[in-house]
Structure formats: structure tokens, C-alpha cells
MARDREN-485794 format. One record per residue (C-alpha): residue in three letters; x, y, z. Coordinates in steps of 0.25 Angstrom, whole numbers, plus 5000, padded with zeros to 4 digits. Layout:
! MARDREN-485794
ALAXYZ
...
//
This chain:
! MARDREN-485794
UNK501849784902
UNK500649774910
UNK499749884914
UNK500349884930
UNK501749894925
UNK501549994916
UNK501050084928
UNK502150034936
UNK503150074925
UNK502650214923
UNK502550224940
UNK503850194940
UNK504150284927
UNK503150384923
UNK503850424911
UNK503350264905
UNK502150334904
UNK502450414892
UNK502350274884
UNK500950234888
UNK499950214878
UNK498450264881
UNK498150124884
UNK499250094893
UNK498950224900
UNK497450174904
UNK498050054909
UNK498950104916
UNK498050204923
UNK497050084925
UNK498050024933
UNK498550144940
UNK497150164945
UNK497150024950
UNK498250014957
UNK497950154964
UNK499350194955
UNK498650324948
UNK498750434957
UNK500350394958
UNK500350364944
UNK499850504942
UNK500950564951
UNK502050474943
UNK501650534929
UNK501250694933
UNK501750784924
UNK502150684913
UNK501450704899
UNK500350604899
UNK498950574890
UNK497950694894
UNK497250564900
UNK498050504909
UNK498450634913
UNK497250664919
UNK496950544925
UNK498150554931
UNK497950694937
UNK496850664944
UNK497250534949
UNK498450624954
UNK497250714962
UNK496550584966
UNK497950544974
UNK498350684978
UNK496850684986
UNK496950524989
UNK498150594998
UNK497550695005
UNK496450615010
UNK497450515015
UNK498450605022
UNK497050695027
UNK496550525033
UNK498050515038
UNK497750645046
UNK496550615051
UNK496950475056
UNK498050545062
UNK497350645069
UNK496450515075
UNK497750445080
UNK498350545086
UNK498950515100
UNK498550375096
UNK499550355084
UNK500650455082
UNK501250475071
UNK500250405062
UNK501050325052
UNK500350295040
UNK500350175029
UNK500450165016
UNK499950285004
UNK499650405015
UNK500950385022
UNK501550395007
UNK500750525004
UNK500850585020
UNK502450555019
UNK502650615005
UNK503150505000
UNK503350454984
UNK502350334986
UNK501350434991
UNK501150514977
UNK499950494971
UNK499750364979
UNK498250304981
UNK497950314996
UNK496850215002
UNK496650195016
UNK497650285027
UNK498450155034
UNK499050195045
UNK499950105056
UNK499750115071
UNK500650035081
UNK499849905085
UNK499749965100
UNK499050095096
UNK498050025087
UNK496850025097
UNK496850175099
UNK497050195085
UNK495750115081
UNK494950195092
UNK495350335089
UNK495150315073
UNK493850265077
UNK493550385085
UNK493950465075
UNK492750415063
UNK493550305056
UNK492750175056
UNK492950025053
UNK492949975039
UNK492649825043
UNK491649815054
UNK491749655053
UNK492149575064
UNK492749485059
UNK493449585050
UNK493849665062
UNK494349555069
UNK495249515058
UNK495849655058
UNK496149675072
UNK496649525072
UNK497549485060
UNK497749625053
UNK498849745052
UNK497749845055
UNK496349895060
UNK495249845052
UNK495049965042
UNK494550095047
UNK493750205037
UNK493450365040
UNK492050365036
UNK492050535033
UNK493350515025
UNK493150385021
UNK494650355023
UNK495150225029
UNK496250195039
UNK496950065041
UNK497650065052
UNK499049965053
UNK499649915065
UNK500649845056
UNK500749825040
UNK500149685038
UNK499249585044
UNK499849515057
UNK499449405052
UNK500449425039
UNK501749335038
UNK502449465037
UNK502549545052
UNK503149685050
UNK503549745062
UNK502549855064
UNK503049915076
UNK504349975070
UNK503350005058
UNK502750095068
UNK504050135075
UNK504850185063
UNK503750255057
UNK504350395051
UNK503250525053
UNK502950585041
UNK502350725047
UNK501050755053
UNK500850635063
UNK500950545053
UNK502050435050
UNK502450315041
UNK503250195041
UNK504650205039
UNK505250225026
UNK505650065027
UNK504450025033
UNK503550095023
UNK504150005012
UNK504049865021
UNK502749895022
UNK502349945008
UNK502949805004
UNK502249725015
UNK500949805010
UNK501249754995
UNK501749624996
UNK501249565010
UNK499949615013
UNK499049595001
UNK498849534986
UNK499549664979
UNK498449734978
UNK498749884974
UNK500249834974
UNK500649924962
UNK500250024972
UNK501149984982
UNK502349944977
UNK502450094970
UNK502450134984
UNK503550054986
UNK504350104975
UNK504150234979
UNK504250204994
UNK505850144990
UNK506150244981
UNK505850364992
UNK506450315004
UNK507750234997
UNK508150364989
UNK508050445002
UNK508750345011
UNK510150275004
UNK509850165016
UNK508450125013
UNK508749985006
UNK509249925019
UNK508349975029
UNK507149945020
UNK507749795019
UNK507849805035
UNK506549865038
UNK505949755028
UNK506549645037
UNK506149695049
UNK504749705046
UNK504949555039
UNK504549615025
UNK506149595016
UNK505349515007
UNK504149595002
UNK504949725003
UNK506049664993
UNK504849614985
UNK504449764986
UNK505649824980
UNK505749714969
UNK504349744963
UNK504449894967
UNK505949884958
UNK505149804947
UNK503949894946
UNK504450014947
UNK505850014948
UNK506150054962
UNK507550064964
UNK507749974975
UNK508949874978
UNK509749784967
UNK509349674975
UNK507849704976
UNK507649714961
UNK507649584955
UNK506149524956
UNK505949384961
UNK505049284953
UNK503849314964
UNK503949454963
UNK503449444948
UNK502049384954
UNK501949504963
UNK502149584952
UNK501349514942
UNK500049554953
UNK500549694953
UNK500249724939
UNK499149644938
UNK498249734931
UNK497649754916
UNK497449864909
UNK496149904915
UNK496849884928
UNK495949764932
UNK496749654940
UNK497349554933
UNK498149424935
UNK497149374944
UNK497949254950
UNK499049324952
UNK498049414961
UNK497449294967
UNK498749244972
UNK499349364977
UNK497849394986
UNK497949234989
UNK499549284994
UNK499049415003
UNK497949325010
UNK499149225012
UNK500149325018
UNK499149395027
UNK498649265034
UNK499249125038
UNK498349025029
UNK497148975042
UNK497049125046
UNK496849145031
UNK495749035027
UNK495149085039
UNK495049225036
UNK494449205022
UNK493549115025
UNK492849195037
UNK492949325027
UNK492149245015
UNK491349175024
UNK490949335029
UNK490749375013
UNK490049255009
UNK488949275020
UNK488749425020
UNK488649395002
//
């Protein structure tokens, strides 16, 4: 069992971790901290009987995730507060909507950047008053800028220089020029509040897009990650709702997305054992590569299999952009890096 899976398997069953040798123990840690898995890992296996060690890693990886959250539902308020009467409610994305709703998937989770979505037609006002309020662009290129107003899902990056906190702001959930076009209006319009001004997408929608984020927007990066949100995304809401199967199946086809949702529930059921539908269980013989660069790591955590890596970046390129868009765009970006080297 490679080092991923053995994470994956004591995740999903924290009392595997009672058989782990020392060794296996530093790799799975190593990978844990690679795939930004230790602060949940340490939520998964508190107050079991583990090595003096481990146990202290652990408990300060717990601390690390517990301030890790207070700085983003803190960026959460402070965007808030600059959207107000521009965006209201604010609906977040991704790890602070998790940790501000009090969800599962939120325990312990690495927060990055505060990604919040804001209709298309309220995106002007939007940029002007974050600006207003101290946030400040991350990529002063033209060309760079251009791309993002142009081709992309959201504003080009912006960053708090006193907090040091970036925002990304989303008018929809992947690049319009993606083969897959989710339909960011009813995104917007069934967002559910979650207290204090602040919103999130719909217990549905949450999931499309997690799975769209996984599996249509990128090369799998942090994928572990992710698809543990998943996991814990299906288990919350399917257990709290008996009719959550069909609307998630109904949601998915709306926003286009049945095939990397079912894809979703199959890996989430392999890895972790998510309890999904009989029919969503039984892997298909290209899920195994998707799985294959999910674990791809050594027991230093150091990437491995790297032309299953190379494919699957080759593929996010691919999905993102029709083929002449895509020549395009790479050469005028290695042109840029070749003559500022």
C-alpha cells in the first residue's frame, strides 16, 4: 500500500492507525503535510493512543488549522464588510464556506486564499470597492490582466497587503472558455445563508462544484484534498436529507457536470468509503489512472509517477482551452519568461 493510501485509509478509519509502524508513520505524516491533509488528519485521530511523536506533531498541526480558520472567517468578514450594499449576502467558496457553515469538511481543513462568487452583473462594483478598501492586484501584467478579464472565471487575483490574505473573486466556477459551462446564475440564485451576511452554494451545488474543481479544472493537484471534501460533503448532507441522491443527480445535469460528479462518488467510495449509491461504486478502467495520480507520492512525500503527472497537466491545459487558443496562450507566456530570463 502506497504511502497516499495508507493516509487515505486511516482518514477514512482512524483506528488503522493503531498498526502503523514508525516508518509508515513518517511517511504518512510526510504526505499528510504534502497534501495539506495534517491539520484534518490530526482532527481524525484526537484522543486516540498514539506515539508521544506523532502526538505532538499532530497537536500542533491541530493549532496551526484551528488559527488557519480564524484568519479566514476574520478575511471573510472583512470582504464582507467592503461588499456591503454591493454583494449581499456574500457567498463564499471552497475551505472558509466549510469552516463559516460548520460543516464536517471544515475540521481541521488547510484554508489558502478567501474565494468568493459575485453575480457577473455586480463584478465591476465589486473590484472598485475592494480596491477602495486596501486589496491590491497580484498580477500587474497586461497581458496577464487581459487574459483574466477575457477568458477566465474570475478577477485577476487580488491580495491585502496589511493581512497578507488573497481574495479571488468567481463570477462562475470555471474558465468560460471550458468545455464545461455550469450555470452560474442559479449558482447565485440558490445559494443558502449561513448567518452573518455570509452564504454558500447549495448543498447540491456545493458538491458539483467541488467535483468540477477536482476533476475539470486542473491536473489534480491537491486532489486528496479535495476529494476528502467530497466525502464529507456526501456523508453531511445525504444523511440529513433521505432525497439527496436524486437532486444531486438533477443538479449535476443542469449545471452539465453528471459525469465528473459520478466520477466523484466512485473515487470518493474507493478511497474512503463514502457511502454513496450501489450504482456509483464500481470504478471504470479510467478512474484507476485518476487514482493512480492521486496517490502519487513516495514516502518522503516527494511527487512521483511523473508521466502520469505530465498527462494529467497536459489534460487541464486541454479542458480549459480549445487547441489554437491554447498554442497561443503558451507560446505568448514562454515567449514573456524566456525574455524577462
Amino acid at each position: 500500500m502506497t504511502p497516499a493510501r495508507t493516509l487515505a485509509a486511516v482518514l477514512a478509519d482512524p483506528s488503522a492507525a493503531e498498526a502503523l509502524t514508525p516508518g509508515a508513520w513518517a511517511a504518512v505524516l510526510a504526505v499528510a503535510q504534502a497534501e495539506q491533509l495534517i491539520g484534518t488528519l490530526a482532527v481524525r485521530l484526537d484522543g486516540l493512543p498514539l506515539p508521544a511523536r506523532v502526538a505532538a506533531l499532530l497537536h500542533d498541526a491541530q493549532a496551526t488549522a484551528l488559527e488557519g480558520r480564524r484568519q479566514a472567517l476574520w478575511e471573510a468578514e472583512m470582504a464582507r464588510r467592503a461588499l456591503a450594499g454591493i454583494v449581499e449576502p456574500l457567498i463564499l467558496l471552497k475551505g472558509t464556506a466549510f469552516v463559516a457553515a460548520g460543516l464536517a469538511a471544515g475540521q481541521g481543513r488547510s484554508i489558502g486564499d478567501l474565494d468568493i462568487l459575485v453575480p457577473r452583473d455586480r463584478l465591476d462594483a465589486a473590484e472598485t470597492a475592494l480596491l477602495a478598501h486596501g486589496w491590491m492586484w497580484v498580477k500587474p501584467d497586461p497581458y496577464d490582466d487581459a487574459y483574466y478579464r477575457r477568458w477566465m472565471h474570475e478577477l485577476p487575483p487580488l491580495i491585502h497587503p496589511e493581512r497578507d490574505r488573497m481574495i479571488d473573486v468567481h463570477h462562475t466556477i470555471l474558465p468560460l472558455t471550458a468545455r464545461l459551462r455550469p450555470e452560474a446564475g442559479k449558482l447565485v440564485a440558490d445559494a443558502v445563508p449561513i448567518g452573518g451576511g455570509l452564504a454558500m452554494l447549495s448543498p447540491t451545488d456545493v458538491v458539483v462544484h467541488a467535483a468540477i474543481h477536482l476533476f475539470a479544472d486542473g491536473d489534480l493537484s491537491g486532489g486528496l484534498r479535495n476529494l476528502w471534501d467530497i466525502d464529507r460533503l456526501l456523508r453531511e448532507y445525504a444523511e440529513a436529507d433521505g432525497g439527496y441522491w436524486p437532486s444531486l443527480a438533477t443538479r449535476s445535469a443542469d449545471h452539465g457536470a453528471v459525469a465528473v460528479v459520478a466520477r466523484a462518488m466512485r473515487l470518493a467510495h474507493a478511497l474512503f468509503g463514502t457511502p454513496v449509491p450501489q450504482d456509483s461504486q464500481r470504478l471504470r478502467l479510467s478512474d484507476r489512472l485518476f487514482l493512480r495520480c492521486l496517490l502519487a507520492r513516495d514516502g518522503w512525500a516527494r511527487e512521483s509517477r511523473k508521466l502520469t503527472r505530465l498527462g494529467f497537466y497536459i489534460r487541464s491545459h486541454w479542458m480549459r482551452m480549445p487547441p489554437a487558443m491554447l498554442a497561443r496562450h503558451l507560446w505568448i507566456k514562454w515567449r514573456k519568461g524566456a525574455s524577462a530570463g
